[in-house]
Backbone bond lengths (Angstrom), bond angles and torsions (degrees), N, CA, C in turn:
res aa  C-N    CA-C-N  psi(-1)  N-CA   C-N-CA  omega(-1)  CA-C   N-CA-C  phi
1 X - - - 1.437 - - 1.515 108.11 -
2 X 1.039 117.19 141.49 1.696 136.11 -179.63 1.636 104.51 -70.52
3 X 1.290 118.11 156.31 1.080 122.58 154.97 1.405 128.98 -54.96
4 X 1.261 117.23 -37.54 1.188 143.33 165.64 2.062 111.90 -37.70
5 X 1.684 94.21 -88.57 1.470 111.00 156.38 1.151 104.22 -42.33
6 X 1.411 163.88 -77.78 1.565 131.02 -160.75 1.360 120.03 -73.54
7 X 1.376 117.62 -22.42 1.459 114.97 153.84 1.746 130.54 -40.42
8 X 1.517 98.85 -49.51 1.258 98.22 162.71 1.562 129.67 -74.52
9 X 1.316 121.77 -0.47 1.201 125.53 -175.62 1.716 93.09 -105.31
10 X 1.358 125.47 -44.65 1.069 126.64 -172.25 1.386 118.82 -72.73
11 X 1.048 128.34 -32.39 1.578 136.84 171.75 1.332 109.47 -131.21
12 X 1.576 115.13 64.32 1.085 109.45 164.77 1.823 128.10 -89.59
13 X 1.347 99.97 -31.09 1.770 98.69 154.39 1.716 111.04 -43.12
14 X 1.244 97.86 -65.61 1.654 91.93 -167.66 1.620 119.94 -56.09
15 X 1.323 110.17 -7.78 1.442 110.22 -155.82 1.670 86.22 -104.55
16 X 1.525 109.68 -24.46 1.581 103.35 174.37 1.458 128.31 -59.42
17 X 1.622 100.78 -20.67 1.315 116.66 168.45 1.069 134.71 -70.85
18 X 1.106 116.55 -13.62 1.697 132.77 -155.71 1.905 85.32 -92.01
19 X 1.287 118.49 147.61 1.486 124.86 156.44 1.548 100.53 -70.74
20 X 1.247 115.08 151.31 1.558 150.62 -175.67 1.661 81.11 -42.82
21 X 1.544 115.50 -70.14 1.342 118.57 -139.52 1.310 123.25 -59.10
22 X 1.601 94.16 -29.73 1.767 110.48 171.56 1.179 113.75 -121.71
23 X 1.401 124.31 58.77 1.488 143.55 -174.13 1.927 99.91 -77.27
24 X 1.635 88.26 -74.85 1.380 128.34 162.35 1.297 96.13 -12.45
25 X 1.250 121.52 -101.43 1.760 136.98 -166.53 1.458 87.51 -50.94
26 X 0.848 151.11 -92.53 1.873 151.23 -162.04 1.321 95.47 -24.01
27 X 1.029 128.98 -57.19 1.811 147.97 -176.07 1.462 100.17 -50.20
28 X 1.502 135.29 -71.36 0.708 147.61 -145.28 2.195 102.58 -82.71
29 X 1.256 103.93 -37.02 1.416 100.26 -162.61 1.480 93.79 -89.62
30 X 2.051 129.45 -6.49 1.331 119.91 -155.88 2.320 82.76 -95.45
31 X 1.273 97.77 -16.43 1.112 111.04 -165.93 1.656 108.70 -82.19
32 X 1.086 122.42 -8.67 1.263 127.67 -165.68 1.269 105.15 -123.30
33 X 1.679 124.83 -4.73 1.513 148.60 161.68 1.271 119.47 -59.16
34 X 1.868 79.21 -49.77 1.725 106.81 -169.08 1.875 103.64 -84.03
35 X 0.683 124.96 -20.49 1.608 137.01 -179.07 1.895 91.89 -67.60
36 X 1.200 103.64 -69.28 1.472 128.81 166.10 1.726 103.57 -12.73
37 X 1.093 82.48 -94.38 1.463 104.03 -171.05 1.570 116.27 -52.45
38 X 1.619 112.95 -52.69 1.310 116.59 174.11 1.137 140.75 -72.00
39 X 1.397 96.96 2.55 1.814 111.89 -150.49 1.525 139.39 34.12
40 X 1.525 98.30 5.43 1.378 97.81 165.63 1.545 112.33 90.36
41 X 1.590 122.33 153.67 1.253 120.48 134.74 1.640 126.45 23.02
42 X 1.086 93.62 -104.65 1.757 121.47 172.60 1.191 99.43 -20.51
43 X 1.806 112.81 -71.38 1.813 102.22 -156.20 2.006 101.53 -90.29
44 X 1.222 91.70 6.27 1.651 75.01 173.99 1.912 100.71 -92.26
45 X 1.499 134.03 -23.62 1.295 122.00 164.06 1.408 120.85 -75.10
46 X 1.221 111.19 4.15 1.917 130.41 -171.41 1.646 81.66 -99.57
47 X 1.127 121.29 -80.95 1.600 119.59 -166.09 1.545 98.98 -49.27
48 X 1.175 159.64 -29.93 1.227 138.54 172.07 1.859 91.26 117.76
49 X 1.661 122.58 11.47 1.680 113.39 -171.43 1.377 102.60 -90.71
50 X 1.189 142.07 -13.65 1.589 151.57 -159.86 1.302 101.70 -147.26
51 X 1.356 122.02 101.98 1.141 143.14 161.66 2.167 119.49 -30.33
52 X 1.446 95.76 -58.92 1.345 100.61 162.08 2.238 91.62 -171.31
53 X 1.784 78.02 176.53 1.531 89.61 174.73 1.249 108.87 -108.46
54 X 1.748 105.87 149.61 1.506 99.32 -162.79 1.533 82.67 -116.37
55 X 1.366 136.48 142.88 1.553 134.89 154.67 1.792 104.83 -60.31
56 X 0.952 109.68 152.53 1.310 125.24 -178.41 1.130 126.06 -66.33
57 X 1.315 117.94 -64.11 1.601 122.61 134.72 1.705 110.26 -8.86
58 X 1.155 135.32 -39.10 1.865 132.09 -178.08 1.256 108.87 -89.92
59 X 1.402 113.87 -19.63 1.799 108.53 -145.39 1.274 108.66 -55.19
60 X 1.323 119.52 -31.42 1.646 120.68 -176.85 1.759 112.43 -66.53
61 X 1.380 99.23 -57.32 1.176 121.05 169.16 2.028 116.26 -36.87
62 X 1.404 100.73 -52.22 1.793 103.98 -175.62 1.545 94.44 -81.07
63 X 1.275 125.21 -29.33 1.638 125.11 -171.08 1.872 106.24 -55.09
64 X 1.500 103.85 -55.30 1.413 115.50 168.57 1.494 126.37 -63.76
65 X 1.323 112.99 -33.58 1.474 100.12 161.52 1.359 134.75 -52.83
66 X 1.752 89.86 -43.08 2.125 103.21 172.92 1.373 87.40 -51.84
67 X 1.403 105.34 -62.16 1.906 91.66 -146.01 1.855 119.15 -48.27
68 X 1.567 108.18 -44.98 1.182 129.45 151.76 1.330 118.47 -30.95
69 X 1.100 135.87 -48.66 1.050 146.98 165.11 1.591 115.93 -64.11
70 X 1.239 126.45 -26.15 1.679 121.82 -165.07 1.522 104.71 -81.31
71 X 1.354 129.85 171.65 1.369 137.05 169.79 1.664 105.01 -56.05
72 X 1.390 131.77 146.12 1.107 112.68 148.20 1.036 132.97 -60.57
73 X 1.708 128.08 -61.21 1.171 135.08 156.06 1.519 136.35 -57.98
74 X 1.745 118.33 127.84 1.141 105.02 -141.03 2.535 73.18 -102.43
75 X 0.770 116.98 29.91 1.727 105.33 177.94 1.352 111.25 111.25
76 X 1.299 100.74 177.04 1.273 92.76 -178.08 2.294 100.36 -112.42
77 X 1.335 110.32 108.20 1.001 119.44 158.37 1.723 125.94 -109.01
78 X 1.139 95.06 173.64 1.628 100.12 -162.04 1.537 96.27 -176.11
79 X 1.564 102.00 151.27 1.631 108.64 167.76 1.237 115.81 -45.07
80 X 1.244 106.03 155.01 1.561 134.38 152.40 1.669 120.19 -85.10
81 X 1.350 113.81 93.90 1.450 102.72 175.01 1.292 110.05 -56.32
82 X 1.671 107.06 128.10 1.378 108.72 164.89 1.314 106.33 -97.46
């Protein structure tokens, strides 16, 4: 997700406030706060929180490799007699 996109999720009351005309610019400078503050992208695959970035164009493509990649069998479960 963009800085952008969590901006709108993150201040979306406040952004309801804003007139239409200068939505945009409000959007853009709460987004460049959030870059600020969060460091972005970058330091969340630096801190070890995001494994890697996938381009969008792959996502299907890297989604199936995990799966490909997982155990088939997830154990051996079974009821609990109650």
């Amino acid at each position: 997700m963009g800085s952008v996109a969590a901006i709108r999720i993150l201040h979306r009351r406040r952004l309801a406030e804003v007139p239409e005309d200068s939505r945009e610019q409000v959007e853009l400078e709460l987004a460049a706060e959030h870059e600020v503050i969060s460091g972005g992208i970058k330091r969340a695959v630096d801190m070890g929180v995001v494994d890697r970035v996938v381009d969008p164009t792959l996502t299907r493509r890297a989604v199936a490799e995990v799966l490909l990649d997982t155990p088939g069998a997830r154990g051996n479960h079974g009821n609990i007699p109650l």
